[in-house]
C-alpha positions as CSV (number, residue, x, y, z in Angstrom):
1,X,-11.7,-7.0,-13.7
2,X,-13.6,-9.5,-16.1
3,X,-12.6,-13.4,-16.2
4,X,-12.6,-14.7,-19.8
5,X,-12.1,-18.6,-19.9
6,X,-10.8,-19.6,-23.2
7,X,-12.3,-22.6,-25.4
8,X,-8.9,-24.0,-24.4
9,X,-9.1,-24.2,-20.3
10,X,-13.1,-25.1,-20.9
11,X,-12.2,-27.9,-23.0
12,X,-9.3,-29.4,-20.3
13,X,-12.2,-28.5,-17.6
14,X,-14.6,-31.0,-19.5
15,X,-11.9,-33.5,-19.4
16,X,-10.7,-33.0,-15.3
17,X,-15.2,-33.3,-15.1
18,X,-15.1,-36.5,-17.1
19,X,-12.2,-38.1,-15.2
20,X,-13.5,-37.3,-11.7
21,X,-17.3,-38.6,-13.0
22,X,-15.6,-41.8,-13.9
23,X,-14.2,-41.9,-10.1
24,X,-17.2,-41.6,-8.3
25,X,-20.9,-40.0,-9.4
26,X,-21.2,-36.1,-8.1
27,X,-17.1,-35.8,-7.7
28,X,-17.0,-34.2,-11.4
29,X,-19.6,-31.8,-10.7
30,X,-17.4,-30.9,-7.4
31,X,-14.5,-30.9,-9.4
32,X,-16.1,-28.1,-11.5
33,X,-17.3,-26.0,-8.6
34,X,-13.8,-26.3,-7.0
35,X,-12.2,-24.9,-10.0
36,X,-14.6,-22.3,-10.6
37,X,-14.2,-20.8,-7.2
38,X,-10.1,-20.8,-7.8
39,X,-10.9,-19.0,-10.8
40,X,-13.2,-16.5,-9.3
41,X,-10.5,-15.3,-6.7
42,X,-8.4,-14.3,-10.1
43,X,-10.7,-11.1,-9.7
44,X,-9.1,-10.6,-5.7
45,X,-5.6,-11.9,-6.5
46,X,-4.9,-11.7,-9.9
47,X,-1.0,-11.5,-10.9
48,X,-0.1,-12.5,-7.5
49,X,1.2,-15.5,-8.9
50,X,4.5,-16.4,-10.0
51,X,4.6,-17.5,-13.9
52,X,5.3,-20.4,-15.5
53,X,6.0,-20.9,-19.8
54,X,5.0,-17.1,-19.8
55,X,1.6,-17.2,-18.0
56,X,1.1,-16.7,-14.3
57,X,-0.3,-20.0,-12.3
58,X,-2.9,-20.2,-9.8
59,X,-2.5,-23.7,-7.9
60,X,-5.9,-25.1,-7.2
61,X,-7.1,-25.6,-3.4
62,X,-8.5,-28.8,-3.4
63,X,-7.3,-30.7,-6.5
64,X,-3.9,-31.6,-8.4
65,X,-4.5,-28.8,-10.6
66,X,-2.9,-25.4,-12.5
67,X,-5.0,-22.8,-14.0
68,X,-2.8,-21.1,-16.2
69,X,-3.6,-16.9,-17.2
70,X,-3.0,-13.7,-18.6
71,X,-3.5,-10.0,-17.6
72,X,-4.9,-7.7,-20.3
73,X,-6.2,-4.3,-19.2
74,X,-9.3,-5.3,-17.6
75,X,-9.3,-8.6,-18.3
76,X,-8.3,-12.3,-17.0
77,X,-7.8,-15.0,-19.7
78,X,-7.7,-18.0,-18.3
79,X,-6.1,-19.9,-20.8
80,X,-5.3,-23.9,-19.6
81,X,-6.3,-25.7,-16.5
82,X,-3.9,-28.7,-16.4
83,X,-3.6,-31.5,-14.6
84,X,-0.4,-31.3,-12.6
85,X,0.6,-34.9,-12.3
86,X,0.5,-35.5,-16.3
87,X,4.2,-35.7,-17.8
88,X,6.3,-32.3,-17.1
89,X,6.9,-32.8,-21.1
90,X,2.8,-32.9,-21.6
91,X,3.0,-29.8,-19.7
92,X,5.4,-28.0,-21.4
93,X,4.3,-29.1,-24.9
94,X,0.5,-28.0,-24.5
95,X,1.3,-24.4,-23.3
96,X,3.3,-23.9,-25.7
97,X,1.3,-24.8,-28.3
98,X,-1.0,-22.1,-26.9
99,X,0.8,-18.9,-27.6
């Protein structure tokens, strides 16, 4: 299977980057490998998820964070990766503005 991240989940992973940056110099840059591995198990474990506003959800390992996907074929769309302790209502609002 091929992973696809859409201009979507890049643009909320250059904000999760900017926030941990902010925290403390080199955490962004392991915020970004953290998430990248998560999303490279999608090829392993893909649709093992349960699914959430129509999407399945991979919970990240090490951070407070949801990457949110779809199956087509041979593909995996990630399509969000969302902070998890923003507003429920935030949540709900951006995915589905998404569809």
């Amino acid at each position: 299977m091929k992973i696809s991240i859409q201009p979507s989940a890049l643009a909320d992973l250059r904000v999760g980057f900017q926030f941990y940056e902010k925290q403390q110099i080199g955490l962004g840059g392991y915020f970004l490998d953290s998430l990248y591995s998560d999303i490279d198990s999608l090829v392993l474990y893909a649709g093992n998820h349960s699914q959430h506003f129509g999407k399945y959800r991979l919970l990240s390992d090490r951070f407070p964070y949801a990457v949110y996907y779809e199956l087509r074929d041979d593909l995996i769309m990630v399509r969000a990766v969302l902070d998890l302790r923003r507003n429920p209502a935030w949540t709900s609002r951006k995915m589905n503005n998404l569809k």
